[in-house]
Gaussian input, Z-matrix of N, CA and C with variables (Angstrom, degrees):
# hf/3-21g

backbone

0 1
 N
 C     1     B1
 C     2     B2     1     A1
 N     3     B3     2     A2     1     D1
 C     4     B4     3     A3     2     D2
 C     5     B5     4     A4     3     D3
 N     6     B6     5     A5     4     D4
 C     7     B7     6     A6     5     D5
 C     8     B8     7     A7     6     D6
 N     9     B9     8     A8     7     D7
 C    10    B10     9     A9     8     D8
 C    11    B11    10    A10     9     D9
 N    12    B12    11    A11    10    D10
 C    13    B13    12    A12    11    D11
 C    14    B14    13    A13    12    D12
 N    15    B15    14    A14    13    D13
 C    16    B16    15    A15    14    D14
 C    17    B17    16    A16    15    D15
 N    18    B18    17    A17    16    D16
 C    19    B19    18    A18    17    D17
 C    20    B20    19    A19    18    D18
 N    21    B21    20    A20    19    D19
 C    22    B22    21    A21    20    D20
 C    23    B23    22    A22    21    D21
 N    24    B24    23    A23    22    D22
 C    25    B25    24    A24    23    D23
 C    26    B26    25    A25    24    D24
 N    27    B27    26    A26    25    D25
 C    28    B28    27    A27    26    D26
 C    29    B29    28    A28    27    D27
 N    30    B30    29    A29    28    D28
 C    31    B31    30    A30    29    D29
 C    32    B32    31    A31    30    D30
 N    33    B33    32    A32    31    D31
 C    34    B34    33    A33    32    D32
 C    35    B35    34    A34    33    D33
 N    36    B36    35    A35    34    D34
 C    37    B37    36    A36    35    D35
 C    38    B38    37    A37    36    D36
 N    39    B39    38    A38    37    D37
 C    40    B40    39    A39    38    D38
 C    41    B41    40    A40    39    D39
 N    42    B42    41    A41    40    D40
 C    43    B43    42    A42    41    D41
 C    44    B44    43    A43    42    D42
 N    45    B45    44    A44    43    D43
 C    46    B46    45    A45    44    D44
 C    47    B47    46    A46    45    D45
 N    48    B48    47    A47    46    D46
 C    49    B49    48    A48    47    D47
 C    50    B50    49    A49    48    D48
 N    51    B51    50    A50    49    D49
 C    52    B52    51    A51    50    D50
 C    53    B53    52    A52    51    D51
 N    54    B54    53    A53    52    D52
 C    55    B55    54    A54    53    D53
 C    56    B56    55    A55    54    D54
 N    57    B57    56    A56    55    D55
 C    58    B58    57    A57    56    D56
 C    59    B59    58    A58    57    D57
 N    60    B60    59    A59    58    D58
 C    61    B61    60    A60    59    D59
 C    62    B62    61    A61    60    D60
 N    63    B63    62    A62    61    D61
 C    64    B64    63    A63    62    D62
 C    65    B65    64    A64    63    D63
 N    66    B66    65    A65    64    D64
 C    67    B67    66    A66    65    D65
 C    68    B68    67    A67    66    D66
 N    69    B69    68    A68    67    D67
 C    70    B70    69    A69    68    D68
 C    71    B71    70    A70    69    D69
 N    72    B72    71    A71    70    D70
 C    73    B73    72    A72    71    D71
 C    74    B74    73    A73    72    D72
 N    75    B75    74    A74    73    D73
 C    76    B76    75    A75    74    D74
 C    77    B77    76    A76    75    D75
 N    78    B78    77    A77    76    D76
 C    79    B79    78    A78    77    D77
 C    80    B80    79    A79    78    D78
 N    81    B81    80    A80    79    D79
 C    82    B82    81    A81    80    D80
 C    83    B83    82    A82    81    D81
 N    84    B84    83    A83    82    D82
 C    85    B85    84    A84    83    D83
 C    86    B86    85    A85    84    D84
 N    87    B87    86    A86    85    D85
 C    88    B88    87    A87    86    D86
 C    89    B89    88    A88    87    D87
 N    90    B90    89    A89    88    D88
 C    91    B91    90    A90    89    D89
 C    92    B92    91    A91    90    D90
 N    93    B93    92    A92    91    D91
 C    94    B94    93    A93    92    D92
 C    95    B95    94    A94    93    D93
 N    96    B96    95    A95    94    D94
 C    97    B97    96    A96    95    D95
 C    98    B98    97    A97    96    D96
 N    99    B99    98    A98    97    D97
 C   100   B100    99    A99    98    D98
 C   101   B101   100   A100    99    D99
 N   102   B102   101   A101   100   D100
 C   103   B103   102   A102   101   D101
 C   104   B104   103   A103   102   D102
 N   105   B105   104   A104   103   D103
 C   106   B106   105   A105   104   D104
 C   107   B107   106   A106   105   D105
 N   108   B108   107   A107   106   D106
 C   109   B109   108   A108   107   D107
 C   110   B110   109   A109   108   D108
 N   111   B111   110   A110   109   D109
 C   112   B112   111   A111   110   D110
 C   113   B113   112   A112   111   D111
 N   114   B114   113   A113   112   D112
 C   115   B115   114   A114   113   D113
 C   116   B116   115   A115   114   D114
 N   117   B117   116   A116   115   D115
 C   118   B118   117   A117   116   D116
 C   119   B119   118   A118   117   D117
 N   120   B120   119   A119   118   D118
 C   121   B121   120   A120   119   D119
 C   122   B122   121   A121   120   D120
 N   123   B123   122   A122   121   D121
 C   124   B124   123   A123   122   D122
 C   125   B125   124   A124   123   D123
 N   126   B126   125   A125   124   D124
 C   127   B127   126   A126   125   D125
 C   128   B128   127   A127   126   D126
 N   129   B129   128   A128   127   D127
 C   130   B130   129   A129   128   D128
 C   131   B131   130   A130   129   D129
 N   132   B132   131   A131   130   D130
 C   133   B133   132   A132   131   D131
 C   134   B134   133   A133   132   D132
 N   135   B135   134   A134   133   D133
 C   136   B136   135   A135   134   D134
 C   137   B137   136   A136   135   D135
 N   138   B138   137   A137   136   D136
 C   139   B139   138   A138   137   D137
 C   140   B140   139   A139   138   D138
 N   141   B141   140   A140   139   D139
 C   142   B142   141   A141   140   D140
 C   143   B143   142   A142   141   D141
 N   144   B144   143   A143   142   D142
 C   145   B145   144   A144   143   D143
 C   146   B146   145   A145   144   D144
 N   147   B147   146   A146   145   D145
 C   148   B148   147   A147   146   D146
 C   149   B149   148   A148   147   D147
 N   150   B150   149   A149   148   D148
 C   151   B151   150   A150   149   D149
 C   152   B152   151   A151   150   D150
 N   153   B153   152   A152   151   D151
 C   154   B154   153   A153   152   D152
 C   155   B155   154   A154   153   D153
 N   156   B156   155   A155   154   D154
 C   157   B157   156   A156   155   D155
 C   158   B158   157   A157   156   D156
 N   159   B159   158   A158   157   D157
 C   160   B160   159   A159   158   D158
 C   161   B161   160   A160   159   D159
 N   162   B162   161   A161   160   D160
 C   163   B163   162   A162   161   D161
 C   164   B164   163   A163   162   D162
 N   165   B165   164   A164   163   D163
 C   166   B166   165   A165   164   D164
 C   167   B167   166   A166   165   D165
 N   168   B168   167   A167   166   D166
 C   169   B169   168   A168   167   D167
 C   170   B170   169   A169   168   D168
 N   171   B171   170   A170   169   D169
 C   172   B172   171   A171   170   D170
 C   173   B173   172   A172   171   D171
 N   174   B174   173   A173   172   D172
 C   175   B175   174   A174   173   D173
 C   176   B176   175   A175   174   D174
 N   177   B177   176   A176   175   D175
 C   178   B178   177   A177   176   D176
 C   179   B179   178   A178   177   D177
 N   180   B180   179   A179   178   D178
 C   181   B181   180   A180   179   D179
 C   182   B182   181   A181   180   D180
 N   183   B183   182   A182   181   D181
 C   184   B184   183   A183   182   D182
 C   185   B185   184   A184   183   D183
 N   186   B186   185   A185   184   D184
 C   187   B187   186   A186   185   D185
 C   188   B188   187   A187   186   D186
 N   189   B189   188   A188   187   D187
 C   190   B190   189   A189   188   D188
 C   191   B191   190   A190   189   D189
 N   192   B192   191   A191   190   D190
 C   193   B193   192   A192   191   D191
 C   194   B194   193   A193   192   D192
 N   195   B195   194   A194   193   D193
 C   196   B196   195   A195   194   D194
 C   197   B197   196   A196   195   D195
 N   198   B198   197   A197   196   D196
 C   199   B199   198   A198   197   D197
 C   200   B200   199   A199   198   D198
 N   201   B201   200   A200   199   D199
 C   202   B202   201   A201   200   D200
 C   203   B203   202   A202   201   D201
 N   204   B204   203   A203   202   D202
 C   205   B205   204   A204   203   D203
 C   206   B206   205   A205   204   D204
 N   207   B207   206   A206   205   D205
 C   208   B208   207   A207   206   D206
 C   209   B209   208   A208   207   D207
 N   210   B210   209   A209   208   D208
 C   211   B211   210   A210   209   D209
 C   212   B212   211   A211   210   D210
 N   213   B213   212   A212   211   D211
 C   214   B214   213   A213   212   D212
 C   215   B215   214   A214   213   D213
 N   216   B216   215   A215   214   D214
 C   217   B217   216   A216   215   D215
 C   218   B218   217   A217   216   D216
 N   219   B219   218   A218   217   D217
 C   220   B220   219   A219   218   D218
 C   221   B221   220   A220   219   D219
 N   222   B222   221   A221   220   D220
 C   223   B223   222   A222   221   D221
 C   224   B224   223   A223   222   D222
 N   225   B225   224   A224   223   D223
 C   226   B226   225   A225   224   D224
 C   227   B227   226   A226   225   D225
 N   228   B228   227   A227   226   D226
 C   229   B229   228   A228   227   D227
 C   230   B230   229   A229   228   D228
 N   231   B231   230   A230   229   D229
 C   232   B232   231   A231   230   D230
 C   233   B233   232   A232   231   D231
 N   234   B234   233   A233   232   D232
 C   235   B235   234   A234   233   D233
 C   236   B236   235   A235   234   D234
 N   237   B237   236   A236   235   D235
 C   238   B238   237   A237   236   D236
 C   239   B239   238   A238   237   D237
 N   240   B240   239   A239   238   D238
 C   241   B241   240   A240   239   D239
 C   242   B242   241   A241   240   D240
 N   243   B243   242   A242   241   D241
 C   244   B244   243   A243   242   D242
 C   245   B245   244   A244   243   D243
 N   246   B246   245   A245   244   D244
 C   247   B247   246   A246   245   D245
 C   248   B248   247   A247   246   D246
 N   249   B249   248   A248   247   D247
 C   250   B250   249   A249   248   D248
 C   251   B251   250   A250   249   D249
 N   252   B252   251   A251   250   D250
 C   253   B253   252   A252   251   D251
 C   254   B254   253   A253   252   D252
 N   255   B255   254   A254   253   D253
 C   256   B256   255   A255   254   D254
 C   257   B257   256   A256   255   D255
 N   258   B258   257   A257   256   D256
 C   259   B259   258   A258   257   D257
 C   260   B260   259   A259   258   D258
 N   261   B261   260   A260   259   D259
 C   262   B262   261   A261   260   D260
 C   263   B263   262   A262   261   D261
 N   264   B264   263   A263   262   D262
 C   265   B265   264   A264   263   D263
 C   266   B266   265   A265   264   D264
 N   267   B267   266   A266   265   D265
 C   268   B268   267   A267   266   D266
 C   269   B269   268   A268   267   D267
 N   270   B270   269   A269   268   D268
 C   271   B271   270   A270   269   D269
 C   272   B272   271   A271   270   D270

   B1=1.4662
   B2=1.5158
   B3=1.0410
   B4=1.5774
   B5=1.5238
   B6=1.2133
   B7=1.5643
   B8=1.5996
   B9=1.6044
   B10=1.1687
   B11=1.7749
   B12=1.6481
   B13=1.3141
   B14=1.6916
   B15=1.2097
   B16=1.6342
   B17=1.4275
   B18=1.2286
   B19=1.3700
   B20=1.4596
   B21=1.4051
   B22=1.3190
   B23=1.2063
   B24=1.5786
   B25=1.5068
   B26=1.8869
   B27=0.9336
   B28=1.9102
   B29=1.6694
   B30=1.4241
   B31=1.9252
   B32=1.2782
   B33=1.3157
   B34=1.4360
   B35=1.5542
   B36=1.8478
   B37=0.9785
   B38=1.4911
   B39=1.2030
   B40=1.4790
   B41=1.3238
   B42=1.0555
   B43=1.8296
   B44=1.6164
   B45=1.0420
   B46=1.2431
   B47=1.3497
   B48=1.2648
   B49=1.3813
   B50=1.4181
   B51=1.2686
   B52=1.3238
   B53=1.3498
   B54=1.3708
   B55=1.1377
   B56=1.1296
   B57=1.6930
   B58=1.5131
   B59=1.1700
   B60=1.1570
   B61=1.5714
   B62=2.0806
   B63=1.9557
   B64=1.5379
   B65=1.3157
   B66=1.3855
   B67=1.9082
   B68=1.7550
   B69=1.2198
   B70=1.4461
   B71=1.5290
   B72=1.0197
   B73=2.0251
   B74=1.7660
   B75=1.7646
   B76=1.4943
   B77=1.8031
   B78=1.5056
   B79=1.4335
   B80=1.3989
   B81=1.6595
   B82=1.7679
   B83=1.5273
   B84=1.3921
   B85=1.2047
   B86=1.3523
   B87=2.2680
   B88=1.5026
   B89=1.8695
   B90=1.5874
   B91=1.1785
   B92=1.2983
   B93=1.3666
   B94=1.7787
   B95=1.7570
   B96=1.3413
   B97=1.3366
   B98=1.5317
   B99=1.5662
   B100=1.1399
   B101=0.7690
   B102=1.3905
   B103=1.5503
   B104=1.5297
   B105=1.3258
   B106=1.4174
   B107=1.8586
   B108=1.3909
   B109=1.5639
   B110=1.1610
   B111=1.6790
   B112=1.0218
   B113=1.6351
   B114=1.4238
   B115=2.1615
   B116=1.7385
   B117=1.9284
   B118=1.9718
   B119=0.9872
   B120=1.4185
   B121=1.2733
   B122=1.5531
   B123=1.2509
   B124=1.4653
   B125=1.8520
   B126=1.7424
   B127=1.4614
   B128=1.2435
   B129=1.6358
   B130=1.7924
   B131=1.3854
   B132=1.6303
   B133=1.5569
   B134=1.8725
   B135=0.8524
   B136=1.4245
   B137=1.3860
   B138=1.4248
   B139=1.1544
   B140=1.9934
   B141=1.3644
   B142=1.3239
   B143=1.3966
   B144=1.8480
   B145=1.4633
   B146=1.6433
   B147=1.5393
   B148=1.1907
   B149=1.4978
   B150=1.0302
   B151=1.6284
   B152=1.4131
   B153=1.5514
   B154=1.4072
   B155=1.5966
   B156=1.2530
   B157=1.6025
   B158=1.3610
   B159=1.4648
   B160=2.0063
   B161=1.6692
   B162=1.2514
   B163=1.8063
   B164=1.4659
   B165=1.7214
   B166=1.2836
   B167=1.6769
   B168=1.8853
   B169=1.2175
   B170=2.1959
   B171=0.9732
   B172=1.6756
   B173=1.6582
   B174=1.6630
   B175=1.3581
   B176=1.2446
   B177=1.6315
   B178=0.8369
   B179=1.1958
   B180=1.4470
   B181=0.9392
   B182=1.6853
   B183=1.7737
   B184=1.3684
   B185=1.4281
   B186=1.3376
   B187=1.3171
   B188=1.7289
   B189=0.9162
   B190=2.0914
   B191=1.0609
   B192=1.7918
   B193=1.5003
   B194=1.5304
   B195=1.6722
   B196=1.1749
   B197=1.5527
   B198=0.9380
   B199=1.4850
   B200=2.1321
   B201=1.4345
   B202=1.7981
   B203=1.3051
   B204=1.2616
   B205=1.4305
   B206=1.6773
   B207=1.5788
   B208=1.2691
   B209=2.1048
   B210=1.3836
   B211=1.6590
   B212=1.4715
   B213=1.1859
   B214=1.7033
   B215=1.5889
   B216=0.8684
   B217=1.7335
   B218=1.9824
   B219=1.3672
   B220=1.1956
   B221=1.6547
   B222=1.1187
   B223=1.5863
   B224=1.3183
   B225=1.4953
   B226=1.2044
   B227=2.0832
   B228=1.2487
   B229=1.8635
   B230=1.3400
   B231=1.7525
   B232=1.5683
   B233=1.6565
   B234=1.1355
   B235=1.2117
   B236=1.6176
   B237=0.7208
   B238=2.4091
   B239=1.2439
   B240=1.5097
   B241=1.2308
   B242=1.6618
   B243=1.4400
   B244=1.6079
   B245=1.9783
   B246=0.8871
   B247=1.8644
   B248=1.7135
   B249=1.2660
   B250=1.4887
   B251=1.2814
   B252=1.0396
   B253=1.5736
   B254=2.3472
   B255=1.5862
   B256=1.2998
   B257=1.3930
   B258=1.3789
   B259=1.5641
   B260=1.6309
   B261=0.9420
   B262=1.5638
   B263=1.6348
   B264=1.2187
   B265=1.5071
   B266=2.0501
   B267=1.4307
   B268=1.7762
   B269=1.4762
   B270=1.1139
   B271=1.8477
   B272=1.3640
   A1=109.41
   A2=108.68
   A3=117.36
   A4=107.73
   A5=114.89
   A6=124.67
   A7=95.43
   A8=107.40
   A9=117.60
   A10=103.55
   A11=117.30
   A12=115.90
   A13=127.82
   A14=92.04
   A15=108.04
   A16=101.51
   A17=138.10
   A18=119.52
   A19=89.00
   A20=136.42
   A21=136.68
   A22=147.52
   A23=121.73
   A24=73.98
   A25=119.16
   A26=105.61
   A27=106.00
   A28=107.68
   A29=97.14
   A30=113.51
   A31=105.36
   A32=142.87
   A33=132.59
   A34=82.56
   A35=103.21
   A36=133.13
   A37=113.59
   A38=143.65
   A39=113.38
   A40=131.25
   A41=129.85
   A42=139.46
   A43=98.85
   A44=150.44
   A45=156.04
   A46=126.22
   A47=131.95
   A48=135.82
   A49=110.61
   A50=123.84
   A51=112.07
   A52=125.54
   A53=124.39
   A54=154.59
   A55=144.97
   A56=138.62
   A57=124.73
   A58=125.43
   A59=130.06
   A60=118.50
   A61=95.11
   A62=100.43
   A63=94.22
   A64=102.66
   A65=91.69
   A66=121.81
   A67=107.89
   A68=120.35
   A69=125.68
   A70=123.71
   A71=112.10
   A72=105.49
   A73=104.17
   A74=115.08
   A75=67.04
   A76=86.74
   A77=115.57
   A78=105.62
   A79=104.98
   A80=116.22
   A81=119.11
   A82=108.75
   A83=121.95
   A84=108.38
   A85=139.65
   A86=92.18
   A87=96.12
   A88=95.21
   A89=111.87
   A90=125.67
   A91=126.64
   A92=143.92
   A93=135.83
   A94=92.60
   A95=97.30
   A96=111.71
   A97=110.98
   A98=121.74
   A99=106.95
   A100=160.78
   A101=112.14
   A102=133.29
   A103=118.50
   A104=114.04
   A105=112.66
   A106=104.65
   A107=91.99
   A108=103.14
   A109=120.93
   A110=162.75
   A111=154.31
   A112=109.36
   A113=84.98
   A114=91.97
   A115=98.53
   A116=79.10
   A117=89.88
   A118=117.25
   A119=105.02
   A120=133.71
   A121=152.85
   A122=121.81
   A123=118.64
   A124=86.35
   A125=107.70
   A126=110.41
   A127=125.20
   A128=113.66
   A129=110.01
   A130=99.25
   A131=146.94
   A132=152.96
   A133=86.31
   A134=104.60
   A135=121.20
   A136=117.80
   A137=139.67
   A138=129.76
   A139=100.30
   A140=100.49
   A141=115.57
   A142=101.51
   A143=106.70
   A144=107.29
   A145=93.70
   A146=113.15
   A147=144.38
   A148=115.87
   A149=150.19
   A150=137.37
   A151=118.68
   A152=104.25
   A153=102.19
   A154=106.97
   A155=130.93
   A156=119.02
   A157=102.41
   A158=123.51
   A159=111.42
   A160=102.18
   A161=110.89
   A162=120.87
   A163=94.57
   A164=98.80
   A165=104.06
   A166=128.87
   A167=113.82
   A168=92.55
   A169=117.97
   A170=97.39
   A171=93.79
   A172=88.02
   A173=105.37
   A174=132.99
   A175=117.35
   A176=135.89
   A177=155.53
   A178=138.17
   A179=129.53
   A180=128.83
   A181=127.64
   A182=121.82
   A183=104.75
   A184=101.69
   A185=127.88
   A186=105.84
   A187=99.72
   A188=125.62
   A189=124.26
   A190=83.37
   A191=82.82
   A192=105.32
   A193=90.24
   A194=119.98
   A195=127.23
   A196=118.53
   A197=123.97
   A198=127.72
   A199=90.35
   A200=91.79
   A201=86.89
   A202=98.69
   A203=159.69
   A204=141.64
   A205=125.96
   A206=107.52
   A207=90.16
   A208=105.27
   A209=98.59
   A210=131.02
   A211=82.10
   A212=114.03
   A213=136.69
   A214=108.63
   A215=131.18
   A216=136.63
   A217=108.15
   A218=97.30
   A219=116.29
   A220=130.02
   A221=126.03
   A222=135.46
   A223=107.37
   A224=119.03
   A225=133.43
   A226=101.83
   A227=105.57
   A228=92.62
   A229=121.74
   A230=104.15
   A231=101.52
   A232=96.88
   A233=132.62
   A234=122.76
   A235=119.59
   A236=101.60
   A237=128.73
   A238=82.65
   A239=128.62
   A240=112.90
   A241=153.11
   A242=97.98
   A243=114.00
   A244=96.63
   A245=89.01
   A246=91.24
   A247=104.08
   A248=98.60
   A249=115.61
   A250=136.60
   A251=109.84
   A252=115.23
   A253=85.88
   A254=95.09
   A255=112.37
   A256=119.20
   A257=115.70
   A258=112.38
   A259=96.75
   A260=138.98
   A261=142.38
   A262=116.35
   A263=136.63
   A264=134.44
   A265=60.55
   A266=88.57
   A267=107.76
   A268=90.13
   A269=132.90
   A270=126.67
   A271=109.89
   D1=152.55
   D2=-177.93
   D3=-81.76
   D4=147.98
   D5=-169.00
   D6=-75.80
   D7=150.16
   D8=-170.60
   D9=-81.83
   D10=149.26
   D11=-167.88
   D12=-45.27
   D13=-28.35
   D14=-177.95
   D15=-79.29
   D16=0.00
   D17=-170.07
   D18=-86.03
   D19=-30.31
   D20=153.31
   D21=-5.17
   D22=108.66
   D23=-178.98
   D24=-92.09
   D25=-168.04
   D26=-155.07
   D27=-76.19
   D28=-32.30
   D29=167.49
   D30=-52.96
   D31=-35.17
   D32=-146.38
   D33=-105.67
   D34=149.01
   D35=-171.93
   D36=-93.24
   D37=139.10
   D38=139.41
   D39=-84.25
   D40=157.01
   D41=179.95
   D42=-97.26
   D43=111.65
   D44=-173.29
   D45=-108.67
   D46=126.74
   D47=-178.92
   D48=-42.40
   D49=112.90
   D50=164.76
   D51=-96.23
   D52=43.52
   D53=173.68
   D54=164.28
   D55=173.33
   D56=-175.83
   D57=-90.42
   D58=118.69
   D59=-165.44
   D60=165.79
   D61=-168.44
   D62=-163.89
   D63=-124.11
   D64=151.03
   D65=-162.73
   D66=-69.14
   D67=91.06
   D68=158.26
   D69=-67.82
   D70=98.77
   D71=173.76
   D72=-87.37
   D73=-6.51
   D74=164.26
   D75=-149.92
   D76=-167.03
   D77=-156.65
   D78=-94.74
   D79=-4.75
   D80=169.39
   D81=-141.32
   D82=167.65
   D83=-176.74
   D84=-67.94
   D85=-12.58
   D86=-167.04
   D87=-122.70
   D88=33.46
   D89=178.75
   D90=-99.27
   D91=116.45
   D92=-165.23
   D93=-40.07
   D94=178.76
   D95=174.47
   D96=-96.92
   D97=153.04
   D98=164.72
   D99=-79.90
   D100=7.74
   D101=145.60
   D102=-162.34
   D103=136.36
   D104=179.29
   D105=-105.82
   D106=-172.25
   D107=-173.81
   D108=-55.29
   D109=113.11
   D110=-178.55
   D111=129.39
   D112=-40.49
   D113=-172.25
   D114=-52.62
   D115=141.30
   D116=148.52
   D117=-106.85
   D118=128.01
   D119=144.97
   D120=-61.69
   D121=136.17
   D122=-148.72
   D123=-123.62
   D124=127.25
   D125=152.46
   D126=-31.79
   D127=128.26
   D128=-179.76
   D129=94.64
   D130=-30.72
   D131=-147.30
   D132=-82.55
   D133=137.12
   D134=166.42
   D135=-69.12
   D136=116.47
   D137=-153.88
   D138=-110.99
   D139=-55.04
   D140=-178.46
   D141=-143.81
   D142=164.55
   D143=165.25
   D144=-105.71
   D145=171.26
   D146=176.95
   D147=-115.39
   D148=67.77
   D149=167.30
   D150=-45.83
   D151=125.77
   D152=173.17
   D153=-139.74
   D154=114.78
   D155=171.52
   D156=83.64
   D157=13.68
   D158=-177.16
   D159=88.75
   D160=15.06
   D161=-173.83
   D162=-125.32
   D163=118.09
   D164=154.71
   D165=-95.26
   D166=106.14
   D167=-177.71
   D168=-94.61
   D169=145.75
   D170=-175.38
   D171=-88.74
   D172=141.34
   D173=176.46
   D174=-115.68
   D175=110.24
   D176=179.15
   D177=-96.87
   D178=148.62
   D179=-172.24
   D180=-80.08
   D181=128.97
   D182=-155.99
   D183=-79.19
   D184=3.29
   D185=-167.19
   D186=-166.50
   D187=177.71
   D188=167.30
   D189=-84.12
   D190=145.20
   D191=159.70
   D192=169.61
   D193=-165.42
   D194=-161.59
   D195=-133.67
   D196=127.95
   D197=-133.85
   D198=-95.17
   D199=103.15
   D200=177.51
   D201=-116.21
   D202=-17.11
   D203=149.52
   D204=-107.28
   D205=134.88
   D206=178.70
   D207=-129.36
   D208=103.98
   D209=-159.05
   D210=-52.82
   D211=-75.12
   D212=-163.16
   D213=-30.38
   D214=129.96
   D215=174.65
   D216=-123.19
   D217=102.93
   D218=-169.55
   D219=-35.43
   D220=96.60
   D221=-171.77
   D222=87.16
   D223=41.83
   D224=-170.44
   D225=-115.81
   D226=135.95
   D227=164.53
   D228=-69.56
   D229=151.82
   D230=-171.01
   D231=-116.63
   D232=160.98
   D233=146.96
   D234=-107.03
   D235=175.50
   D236=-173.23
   D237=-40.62
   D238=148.64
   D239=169.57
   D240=54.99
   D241=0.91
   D242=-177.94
   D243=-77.01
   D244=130.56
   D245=170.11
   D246=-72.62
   D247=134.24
   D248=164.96
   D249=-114.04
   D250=-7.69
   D251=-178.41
   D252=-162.10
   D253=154.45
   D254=155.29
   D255=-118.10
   D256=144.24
   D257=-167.89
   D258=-120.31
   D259=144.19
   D260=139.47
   D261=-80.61
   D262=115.04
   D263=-121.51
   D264=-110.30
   D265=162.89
   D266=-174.94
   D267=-144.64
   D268=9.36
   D269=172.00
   D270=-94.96

């Protein structure tokens, strides 16, 4: 089970589904992901794709920072709003 929100700390962001559809961590099947736990991250950096309808959308990060949770479980469905990644903002 996923840790309850408060185990959090209050700095870290979530990255949130902005739509319904399934969680890509990387851009092919036999390709690393685009970022795992620890990486920094740069505003605009492509974090994951999202499939929706035969549409791949790439999901990005709103701001730098450093990628300490990643919610999303790969070729898995997401819903509206499901957090997918946690960021600790570094700006």
């Amino acid at each position: 089970a996923a840790p309850a929100a408060t185990d959090r700390p209050a700095t870290w962001k979530a990255v949130e589904s902005p739509m319904v559809g399934t969680f890509y961590q990387a851009p092919a099947p036999d390709a690393d992901p685009f970022v795992k736990v620890g990486d920094t991250v740069k505003a605009g950096q492509t974090l994951c794709i999202v499939e929706a309808m035969k549409l791949m959308n790439e999901i990005t990060a709103e701001e730098d920072g450093i990628v300490r949770e990643v919610c999303g479980k790969n070729a898995e469905p997401v819903e509206f709003g499901q957090p997918l990644f946690y960021l600790e903002p570094t700006a």
